[in-house]
C-alpha positions, 0 to 999 in steps of 0.5 A, a space after each residue: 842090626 846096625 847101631 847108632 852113634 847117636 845116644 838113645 833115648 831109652 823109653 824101655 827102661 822106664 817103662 821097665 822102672 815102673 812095671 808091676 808084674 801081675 800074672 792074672 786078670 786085675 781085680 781093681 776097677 778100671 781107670 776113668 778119665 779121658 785119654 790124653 788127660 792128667 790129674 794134677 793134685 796139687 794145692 791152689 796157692 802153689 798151682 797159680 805159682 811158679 811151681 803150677 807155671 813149672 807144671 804146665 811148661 813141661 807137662 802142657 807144652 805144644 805138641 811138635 809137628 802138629 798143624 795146630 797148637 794142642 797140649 802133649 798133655 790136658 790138665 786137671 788141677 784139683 787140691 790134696 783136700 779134694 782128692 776123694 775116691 772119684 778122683 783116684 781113680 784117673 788114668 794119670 794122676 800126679 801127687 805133689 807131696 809137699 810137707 816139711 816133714 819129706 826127708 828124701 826128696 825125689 819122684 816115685 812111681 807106682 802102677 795100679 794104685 787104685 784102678 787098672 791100668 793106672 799111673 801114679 807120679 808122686 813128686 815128694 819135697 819139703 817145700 815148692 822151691 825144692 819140689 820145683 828143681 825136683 819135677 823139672 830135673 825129671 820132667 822129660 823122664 815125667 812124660 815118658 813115664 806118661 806117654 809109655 802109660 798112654 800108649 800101652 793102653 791103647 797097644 792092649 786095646 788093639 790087641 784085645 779088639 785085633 783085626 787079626 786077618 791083617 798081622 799076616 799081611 805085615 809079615 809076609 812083606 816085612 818078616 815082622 808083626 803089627 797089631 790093628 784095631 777092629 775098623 782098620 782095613 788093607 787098601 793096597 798091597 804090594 811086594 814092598 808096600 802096604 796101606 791100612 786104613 780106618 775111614 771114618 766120616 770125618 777122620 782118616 788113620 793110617 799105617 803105611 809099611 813099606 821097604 827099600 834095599 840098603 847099602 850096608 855100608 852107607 853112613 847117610 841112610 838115616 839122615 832125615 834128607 834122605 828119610 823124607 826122600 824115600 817116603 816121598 819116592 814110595 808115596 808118590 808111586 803108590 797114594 794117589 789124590 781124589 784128582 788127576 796129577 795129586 798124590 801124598 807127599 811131604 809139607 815143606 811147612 815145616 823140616 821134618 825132626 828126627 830122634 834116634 830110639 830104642 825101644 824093647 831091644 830095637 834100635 829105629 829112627 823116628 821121624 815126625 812132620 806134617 803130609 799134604 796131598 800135591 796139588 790138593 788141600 789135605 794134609 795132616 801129621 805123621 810119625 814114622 819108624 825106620 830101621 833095618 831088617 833082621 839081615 841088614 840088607 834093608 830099610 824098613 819103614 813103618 808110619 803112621 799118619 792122620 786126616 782130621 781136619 774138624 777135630 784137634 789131632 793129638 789123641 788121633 796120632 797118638 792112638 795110630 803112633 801106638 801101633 807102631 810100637 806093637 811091632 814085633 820080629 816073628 821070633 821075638 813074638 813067639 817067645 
């Protein structure tokens, strides 16, 4: 595989940091919470502060390419004195340890410490000032903490509850493995091209799979210009509208981002934006991943993508987003 020369952001070393190896089944009670939430124990005085503004900044900032502001995370704030049993039981839980007495100031992080599958950040500091600089010189390793936590519960559950009949449709087309979810269905499917979909009667998650030869030697193939124009190429030609001259395409709203990623050993080019439908009202936001085939001869590109005009998005992405990175080579999966 070809690499970048843009430096990786490398979500597989923390979530590598912060694995705990346990080979048989968790007797810990499962997490409780809503997905997408974070229990903040911090006391009142310092959360109503700066520390508590620092907290929300990184932790409650917008969601990018979204159509709508939402949170990346929901918040619960709740004091050390009231951090009884109930609560220990959350999904995400963020402990701020402020005490005089701290002599080694930093961030530990723990897996399953009072249920499964749980996140524990624990930010130890001998006073705010000092447990401010401390969260914010971590904050994005903080979130990725978090997002990694987020999506490996949901890639289990998909794997747990798997519609197994469409994994080998991935793999004949692009030699590779992808783990969906009871509900997800093959609406199309093409030499190069494949579209799965769960309808729901108000929300609609997709994944697209789909691939294009490459000049091996072409430096411009991951620039998102030509990114967005190839995803308009293949969903133009094959995701028609309800009407007449109406297909998917991508919303020139907003200029769609990329970042450059590694994740369990695979370099891809994330892109992120927002989709409407030409000539129609629909729309929505996507993520995709492109990188190339295991011989370089081509561009794979897996997306996913979600209709949900009377709900908020976040957690909608966020649960089709993981299904991307179940993705695994053949090789690599029967390991």
């Amino acid at each position: 595989m070809k690499s970048f020369v843009k430096i990786f952001i490398v979500v597989a070393a923390v979530c590598a940091a912060v694995s705990c190896k346990n080979s048989g089944k968790s007797l810990l009670p499962n997490v409780a919470g809503k997905a997408g939430e974070v229990l903040v124990v911090l006391e009142k005085g310092y959360w109503d502060t700066g520390l508590g503004n620092d907290v929300r900044d990184v932790l409650a900032r917008p969601c990018e390419y979204l159509p709508q502001r939402e949170p990346l995370y929901s918040l619960v704030d709740i004091s050390p004195g009231t951090f009884t049993d109930m609560f220990k039981y959350h999904r995400n839980i963020l402990i701020f340890n402020i005490d005089p007495s701290v002599q080694k100031q930093g961030i530990v992080y723990r897996n399953d410490v009072w249920a499964h599958p749980q996140c524990v950040i624990q930010v130890n500091a001998s006073n705010a000032d000092s447990a401010a600089v401390v969260f914010s010189e971590n904050g994005e390793i903080i979130t990725s903490t978090l997002e990694q936590a987020e999506r490996n519960r949901i890639i289990a559950n998909n794997i747990q509850y798997e519609e197994k009949e469409l994994c080998p449709e991935v793999e004949q087309v692009v030699g590779g493995k992808l783990h969906f979810p009871y509900g997800y269905e093959l609406k199309k499917k093409t030499s190069n091209f494949l579209w799965f979909e769960d309808e729901r009667q108000y929300t609609l998650q997709g994944i697209f799979v789909y691939k294009y030869p490459v000049d091996p030697k072409d430096t411009t193939v991951f620039n998102v210009k030509n990114i967005v124009a190839k995803r308009n190429e293949f969903l133009k030609e094959n995701v028609p509208g309800m009407f007449d001259n109406t297909y998917m395409t991508t919303s020139e709203y907003i200029t769609p981002g990329i970042r450059y990623l590694k994740y369990h050993g695979m370099e891809f080019v994330e892109t992120r934006g927002l989709w409407e439908v030409f000539n129609d009202y629909m729309g929505g936001p996507f993520v995709s991943h492109s990188f190339y085939s295991q011989d370089g001869k081509e561009i794979i590109v897996l997306e996913a993508w979600v209709y949900a005009a009377k709900y908020d998005k976040r957690q909608y992405l966020r649960q089709t987003e993981s299904i991307l990175y179940s993705f695994s080579w053949d090789k690599v999966a029967e390991k």
